[in-house]
C-alpha positions in Angstrom: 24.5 10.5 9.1 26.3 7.3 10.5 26.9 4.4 8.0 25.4 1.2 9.5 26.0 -1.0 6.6 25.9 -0.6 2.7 21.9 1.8 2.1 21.5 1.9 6.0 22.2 5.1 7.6 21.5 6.9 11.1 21.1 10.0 13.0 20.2 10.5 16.3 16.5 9.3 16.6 15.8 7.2 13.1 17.0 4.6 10.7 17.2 5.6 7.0 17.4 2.4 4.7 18.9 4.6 1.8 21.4 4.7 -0.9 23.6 7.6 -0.8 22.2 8.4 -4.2 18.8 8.6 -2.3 19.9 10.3 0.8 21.4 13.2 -0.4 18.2 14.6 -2.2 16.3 13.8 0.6 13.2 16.2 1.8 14.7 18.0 5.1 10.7 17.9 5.9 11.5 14.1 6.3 13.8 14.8 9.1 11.8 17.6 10.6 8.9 14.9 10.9 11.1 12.2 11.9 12.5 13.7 14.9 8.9 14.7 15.8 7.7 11.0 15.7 10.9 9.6 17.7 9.2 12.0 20.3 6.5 10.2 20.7 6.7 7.8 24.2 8.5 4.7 24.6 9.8 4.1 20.8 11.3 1.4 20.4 12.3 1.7 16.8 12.3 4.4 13.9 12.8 4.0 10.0 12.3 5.2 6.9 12.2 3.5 3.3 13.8 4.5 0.3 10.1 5.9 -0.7 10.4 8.4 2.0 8.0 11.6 1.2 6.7 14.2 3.6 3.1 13.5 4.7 0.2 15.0 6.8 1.7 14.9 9.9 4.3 12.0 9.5 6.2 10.8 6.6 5.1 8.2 4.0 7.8 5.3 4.3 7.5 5.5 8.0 7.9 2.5 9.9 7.5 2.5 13.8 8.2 -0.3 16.6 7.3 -0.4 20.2 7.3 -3.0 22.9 3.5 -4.2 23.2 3.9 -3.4 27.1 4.3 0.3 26.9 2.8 0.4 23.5 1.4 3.8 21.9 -0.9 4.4 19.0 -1.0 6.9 16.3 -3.6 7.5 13.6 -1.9 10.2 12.3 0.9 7.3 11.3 -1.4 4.8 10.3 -3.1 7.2 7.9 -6.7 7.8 6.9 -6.4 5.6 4.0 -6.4 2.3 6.9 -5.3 -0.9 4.8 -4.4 0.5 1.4 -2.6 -2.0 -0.5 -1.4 -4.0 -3.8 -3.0 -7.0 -5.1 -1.5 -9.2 -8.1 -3.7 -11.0 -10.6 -1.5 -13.7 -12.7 -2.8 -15.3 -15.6 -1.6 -18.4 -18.1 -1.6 -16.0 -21.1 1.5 -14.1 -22.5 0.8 -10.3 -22.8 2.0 -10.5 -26.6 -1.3 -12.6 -27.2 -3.5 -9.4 -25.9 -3.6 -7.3 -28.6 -4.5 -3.3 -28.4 -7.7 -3.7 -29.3 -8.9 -7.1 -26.9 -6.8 -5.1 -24.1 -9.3 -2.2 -24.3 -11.9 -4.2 -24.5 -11.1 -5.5 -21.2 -10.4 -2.1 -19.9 -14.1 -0.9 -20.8 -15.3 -3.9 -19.2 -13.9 -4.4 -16.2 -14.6 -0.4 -15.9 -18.2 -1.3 -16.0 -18.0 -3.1 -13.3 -16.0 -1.2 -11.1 -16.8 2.6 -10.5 -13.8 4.9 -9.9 -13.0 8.1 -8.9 -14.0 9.9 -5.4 -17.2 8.8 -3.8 -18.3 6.4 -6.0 -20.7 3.6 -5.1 -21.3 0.1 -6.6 -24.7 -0.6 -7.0 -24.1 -4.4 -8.2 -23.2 -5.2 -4.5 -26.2 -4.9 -2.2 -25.2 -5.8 1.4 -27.7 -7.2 3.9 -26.5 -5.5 7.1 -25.9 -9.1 8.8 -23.4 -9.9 6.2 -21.9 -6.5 5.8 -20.9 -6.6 10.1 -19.8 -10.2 9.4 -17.1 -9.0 6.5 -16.2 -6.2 9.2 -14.7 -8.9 11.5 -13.8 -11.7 8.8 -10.1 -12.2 9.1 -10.2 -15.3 7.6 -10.7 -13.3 3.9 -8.4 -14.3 0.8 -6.0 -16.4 4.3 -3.8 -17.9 1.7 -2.9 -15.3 -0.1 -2.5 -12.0 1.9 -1.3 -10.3 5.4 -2.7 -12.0 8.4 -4.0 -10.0 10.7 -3.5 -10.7 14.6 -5.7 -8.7 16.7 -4.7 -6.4 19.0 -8.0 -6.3 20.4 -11.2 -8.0 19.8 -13.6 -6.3 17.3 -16.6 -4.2 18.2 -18.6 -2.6 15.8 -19.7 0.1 17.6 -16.5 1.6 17.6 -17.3 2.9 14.0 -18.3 6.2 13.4 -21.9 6.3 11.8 -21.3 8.1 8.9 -18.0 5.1 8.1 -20.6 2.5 8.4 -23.0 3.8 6.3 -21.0 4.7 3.5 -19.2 1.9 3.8 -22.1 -0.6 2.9 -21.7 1.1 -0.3 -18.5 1.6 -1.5 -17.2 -2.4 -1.8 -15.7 -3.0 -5.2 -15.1 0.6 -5.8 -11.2 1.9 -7.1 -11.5 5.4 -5.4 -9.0 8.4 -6.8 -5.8 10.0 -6.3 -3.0 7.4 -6.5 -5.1 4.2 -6.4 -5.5 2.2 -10.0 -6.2 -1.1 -11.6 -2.9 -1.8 -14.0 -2.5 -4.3 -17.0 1.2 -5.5 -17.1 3.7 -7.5 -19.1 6.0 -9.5 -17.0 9.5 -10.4 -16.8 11.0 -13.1 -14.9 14.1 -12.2 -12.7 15.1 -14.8 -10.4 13.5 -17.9 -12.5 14.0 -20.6 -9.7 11.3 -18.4 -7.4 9.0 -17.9 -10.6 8.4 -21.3 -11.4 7.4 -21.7 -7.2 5.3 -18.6 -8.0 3.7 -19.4 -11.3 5.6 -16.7 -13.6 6.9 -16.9 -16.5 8.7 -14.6 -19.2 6.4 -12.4 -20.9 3.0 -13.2 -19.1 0.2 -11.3 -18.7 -0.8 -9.7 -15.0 -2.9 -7.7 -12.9 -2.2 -4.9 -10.5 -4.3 -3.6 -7.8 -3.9 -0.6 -5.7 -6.9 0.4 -3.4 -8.0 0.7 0.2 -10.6 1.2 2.4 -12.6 4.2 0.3 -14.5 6.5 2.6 -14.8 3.8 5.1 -11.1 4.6 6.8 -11.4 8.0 5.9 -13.9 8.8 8.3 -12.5 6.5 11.2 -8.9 8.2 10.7 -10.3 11.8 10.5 -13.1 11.2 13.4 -10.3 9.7 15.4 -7.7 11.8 15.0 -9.8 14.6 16.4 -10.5 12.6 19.2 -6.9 11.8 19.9 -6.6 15.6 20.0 -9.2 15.9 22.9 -7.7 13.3 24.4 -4.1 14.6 24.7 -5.1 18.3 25.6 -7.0 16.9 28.8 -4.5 15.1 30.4 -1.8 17.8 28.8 0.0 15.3 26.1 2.2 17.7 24.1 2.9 17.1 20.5 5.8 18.6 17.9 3.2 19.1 15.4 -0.8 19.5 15.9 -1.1 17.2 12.9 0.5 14.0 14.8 -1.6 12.1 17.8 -0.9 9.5 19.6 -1.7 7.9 22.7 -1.0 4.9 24.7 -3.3 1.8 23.3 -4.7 0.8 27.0 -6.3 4.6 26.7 -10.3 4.1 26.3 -10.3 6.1 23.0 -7.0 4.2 21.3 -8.3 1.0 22.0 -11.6 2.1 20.1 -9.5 3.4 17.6 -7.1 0.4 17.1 -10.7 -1.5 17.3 -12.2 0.5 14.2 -8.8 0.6 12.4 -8.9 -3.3 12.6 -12.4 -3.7 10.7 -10.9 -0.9 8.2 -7.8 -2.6 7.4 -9.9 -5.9 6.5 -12.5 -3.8 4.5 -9.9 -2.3 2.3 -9.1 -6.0 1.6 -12.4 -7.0 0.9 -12.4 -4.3 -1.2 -9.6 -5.8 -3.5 -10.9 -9.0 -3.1 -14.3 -7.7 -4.7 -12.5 -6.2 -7.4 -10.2 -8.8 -8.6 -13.1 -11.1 -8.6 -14.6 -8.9 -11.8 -11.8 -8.8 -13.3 -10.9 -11.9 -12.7 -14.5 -12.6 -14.1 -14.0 -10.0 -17.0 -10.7 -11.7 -18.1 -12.5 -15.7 -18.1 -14.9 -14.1 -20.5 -12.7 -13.9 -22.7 -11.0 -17.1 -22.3 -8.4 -15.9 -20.0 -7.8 -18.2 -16.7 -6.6 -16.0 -13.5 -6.1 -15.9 -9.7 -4.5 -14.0 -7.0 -0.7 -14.3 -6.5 -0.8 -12.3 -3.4 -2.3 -8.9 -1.4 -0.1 -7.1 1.2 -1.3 -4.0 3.1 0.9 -0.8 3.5 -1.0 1.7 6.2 -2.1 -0.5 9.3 -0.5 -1.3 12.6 0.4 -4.9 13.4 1.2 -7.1 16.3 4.3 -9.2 15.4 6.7 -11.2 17.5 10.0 -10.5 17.4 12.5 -12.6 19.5 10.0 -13.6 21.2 8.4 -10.7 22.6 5.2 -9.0 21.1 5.7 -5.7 19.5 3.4 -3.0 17.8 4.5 -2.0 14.1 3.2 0.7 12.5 3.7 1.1 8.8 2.2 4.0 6.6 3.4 3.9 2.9 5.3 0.4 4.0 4.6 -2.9 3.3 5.9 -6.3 5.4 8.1 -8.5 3.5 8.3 -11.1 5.7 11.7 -14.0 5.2 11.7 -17.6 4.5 10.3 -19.3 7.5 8.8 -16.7 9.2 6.3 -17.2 11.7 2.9 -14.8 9.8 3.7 -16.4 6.0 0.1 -17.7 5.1 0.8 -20.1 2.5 3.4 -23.0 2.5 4.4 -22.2 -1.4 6.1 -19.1 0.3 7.4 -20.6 3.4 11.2 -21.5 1.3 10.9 -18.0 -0.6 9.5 -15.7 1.6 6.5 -13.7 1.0 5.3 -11.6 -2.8 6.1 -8.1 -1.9 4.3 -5.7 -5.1 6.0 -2.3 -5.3 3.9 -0.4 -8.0 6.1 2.0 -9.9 4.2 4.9 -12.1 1.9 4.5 -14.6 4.5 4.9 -17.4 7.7 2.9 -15.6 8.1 -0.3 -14.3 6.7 -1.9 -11.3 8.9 -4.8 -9.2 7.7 -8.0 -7.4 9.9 -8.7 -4.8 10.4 -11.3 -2.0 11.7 -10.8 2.2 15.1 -12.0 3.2 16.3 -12.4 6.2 18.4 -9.8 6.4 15.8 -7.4 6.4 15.1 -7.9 10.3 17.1 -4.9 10.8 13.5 -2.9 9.4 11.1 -4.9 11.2 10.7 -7.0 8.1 9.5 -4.0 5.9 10.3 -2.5 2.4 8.9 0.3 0.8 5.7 0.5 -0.9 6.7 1.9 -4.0 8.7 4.5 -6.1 7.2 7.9 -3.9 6.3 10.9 -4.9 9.1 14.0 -5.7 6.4 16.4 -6.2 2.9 17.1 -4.3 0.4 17.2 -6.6 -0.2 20.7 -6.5 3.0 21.1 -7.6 2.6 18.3 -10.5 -0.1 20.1 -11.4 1.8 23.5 -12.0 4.9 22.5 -13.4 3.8 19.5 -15.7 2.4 19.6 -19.0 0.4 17.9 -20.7 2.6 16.9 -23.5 5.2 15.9 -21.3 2.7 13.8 -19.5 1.5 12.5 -23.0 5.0 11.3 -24.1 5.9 9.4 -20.6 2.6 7.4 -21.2 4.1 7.1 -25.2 1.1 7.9 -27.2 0.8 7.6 -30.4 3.6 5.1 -30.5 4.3 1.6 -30.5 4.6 0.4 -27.0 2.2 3.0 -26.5 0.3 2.8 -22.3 -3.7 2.8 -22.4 -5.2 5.1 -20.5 -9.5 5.3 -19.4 -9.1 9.0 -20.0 -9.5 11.1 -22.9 -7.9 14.2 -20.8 -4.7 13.8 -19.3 -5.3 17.0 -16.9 -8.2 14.7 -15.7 -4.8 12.6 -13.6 -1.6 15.2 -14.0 -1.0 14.7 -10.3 -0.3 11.1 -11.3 2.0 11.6 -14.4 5.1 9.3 -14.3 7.5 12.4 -13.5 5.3 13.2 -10.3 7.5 10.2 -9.0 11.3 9.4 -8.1 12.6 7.1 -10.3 11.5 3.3 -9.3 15.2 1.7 -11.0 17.0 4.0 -8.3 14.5 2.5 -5.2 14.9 -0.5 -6.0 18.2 -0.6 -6.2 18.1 1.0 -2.4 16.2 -1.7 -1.9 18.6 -3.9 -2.8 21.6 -2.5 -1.7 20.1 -2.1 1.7 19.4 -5.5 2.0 16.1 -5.5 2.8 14.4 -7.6 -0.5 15.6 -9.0 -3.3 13.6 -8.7 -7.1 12.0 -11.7 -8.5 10.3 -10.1 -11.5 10.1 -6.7 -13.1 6.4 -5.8 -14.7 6.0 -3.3 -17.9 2.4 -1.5 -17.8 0.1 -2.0 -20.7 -2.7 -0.1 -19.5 -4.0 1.8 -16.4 -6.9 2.3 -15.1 -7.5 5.6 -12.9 -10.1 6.9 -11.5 -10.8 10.8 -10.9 -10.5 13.1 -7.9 
């Protein structure tokens, strides 16, 4: 590897924004997929965040960059779960002033309204099917306070697979499984000049929200990635790995794809928006005041401008962290700072809020999206016990993390040690240039939902 500058390294196809620290342990799988995406046409640009795991097909912590003109699309990259992202609830109380006992009060409650775990449905949201296709195509959702979305084609409905639509009628306000969780958190001010801009303060009380687009991308990612297969063996597109499509986004079936992904990346946000309104509702009962600091998305392909010329960015497991006056911030209390970017730890370390800086142009304005996995869950599964598991979340302590389980196997694949250690990504992060910590949150109590 070629030293670029201090956490930025290079081979001969991809970027790696990495400390030594980092790079030395990583996955060779990572490279093995890496060279197979920087075989895909026309790349522009290849990188990979200090996050950086092996995934089906390409890596998690990818980020890929082509010139809108000779543009290609990838589902594989972009990931079945289409617009998973983070959403931060603040509130005016201190964390201190939520005891054990009100805090799992609100736990139960806001579990009420919210179903979690795979293939749930919400039966308090009932959809006519006018309003349903106008959420589909509503980028003007939560505007202030999330990723703006800038079409790369116009929306059509009919580009969504049947069985998406249906489902995803249902599924609204639902938390799913797997890595996705609702998390009560003590916070910590870092940089206090940008807190006071944000509305922190030392010790308060927050929300974290980690969700996507349920079944709803699921079956647009897997129904199109079989159809990018097709695709590619009739007109003799060769790929390094049958797992990883792509094809160029004036093809008939990409721009159908890029069409479906587009309602999917705004329905995972609806999604979040749905949820942090009942717990947002949950919290007022009990005399709680809260909003939404921010949402940013981490698996969806943008169109951004970048010295003046339109390019396509892909990033799966990666989340924008766009710099003080840049062109796509929302909201003009981030215009000075730059934009919230949430990167979620584990359920029993921290997790950082952080803000873009300029000199993070050299990723495409993008961070990680949060600590990443050193173990697949299979092998969590195996190798971790339950008592190990037991003392990460400090039961039967003081300090002690609440969890909506009574059985710890029920989320093994989710204990703390499953991932790399946040402290060392963030200080990649940092070193790397690419954003720079404004506070540092402590979990309280998670909310998971079962596979």
């Amino acid at each position: 590897m070629k030293k670029i500058r201090e956490g930025v390294y290079t081979n001969d196809y991809a970027i790696f924004f990495m400390t030594e620290e980092i790079l030395k342990d990583l996955d060779e799988g990572v490279l093995q997929q890496a060279k197979n995406a920087a075989q895909i046409p026309n790349v522009e640009f290849l990188g990979y965040t200090p996050d950086a795991h092996i995934g089906k097909g390409t890596s998690i912590g990818t980020i890929i960059v082509w010139d809108m003109s000779k543009a290609w699309i990838s589902p594989t990259i972009v990931g079945v779960d289409i617009g998973c992202g983070m959403r931060l609830i603040l509130t005016d109380k201190f964390a201190d002033d939520i005891d054990k006992v009100l805090l799992k009060k609100i736990m139960d409650e806001v579990e009420d309204l919210i179903p979690t775990g795979v293939g749930k449905k919400n039966k308090r949201i009932v959809l006519s099917r006018a309003k349903y296709e106008e959420y589909l195509q509503n980028t003007e959702i939560d505007k202030d306070i999330s990723d703006k979305i800038v079409l790369i084609y116009d929306f059509d409905l009919d580009t969504i697979p049947d069985e998406a639509y249906e489902i995803g009628k249902e599924q609204f306000a639902t938390l799913g499984g797997g890595n996705h969780f609702i998390e009560f958190q003590k916070l910590y001010v870092l940089d206090k000049d940008i807190a006071q801009k944000w509305g922190l303060f030392d010790g308060q009380f927050v929300v974290m929200i980690h969700s996507g687009s349920r079944r709803f991308g699921a079956v647009i990612g897997d129904y199109y990635q079989k159809k990018f297969k097709d695709v590619m063996k009739s007109k003799g597109i060769t790929t390094p790995d049958p797992q990883l499509t792509f094809l160029p986004i004036d093809n008939k079936v990409a721009k159908d794809y890029i069409k479906a992904m587009q309602s999917a990346a705004i329905y995972a946000k609806i999604n979040r928006h749905y949820m942090s309104n009942f717990i947002i509702s949950v919290l007022e009962k009990h005399s709680i005041d809260a909003w939404v600091l921010y949402d940013v998305a981490h698996n969806i392909a943008y169109m951004e401008r970048f010295a003046n010329r339109e390019k396509l960015v892909i990033r799966k497991g990666a989340t924008r962290a766009l710099p003080p006056d840049h062109y796509l911030i929302p909201n003009l209390k981030f215009v000075d700072t730059g934009h919230p970017v949430i990167l979620p730890g584990s359920m029993g370390s921290s997790s950082y809020l952080m803000r873009g800086i300029q000199d993070n142009i050299i990723s495409y304005h993008t961070v990680n999206h949060g600590a990443g996995r050193v173990l697949s869950r299979t092998k969590a599964k195996k190798t971790i016990s339950i008592e190990e598991f037991s003392k990460a979340l400090r039961q039967g302590q003081d300090g002690e993390i609440l969890i909506n389980t009574r059985n710890l196997k029920d989320f093994l694949d989710e204990s703390p040690q499953s991932y790399k250690d946040i402290e060392v990504v963030i200080n990649s992060v940092i070193t790397s240039r690419l954003a720079l910590p404004v506070a540092k949150m402590e979990p309280l109590g998670v909310i998971k939902g079962k596979d």
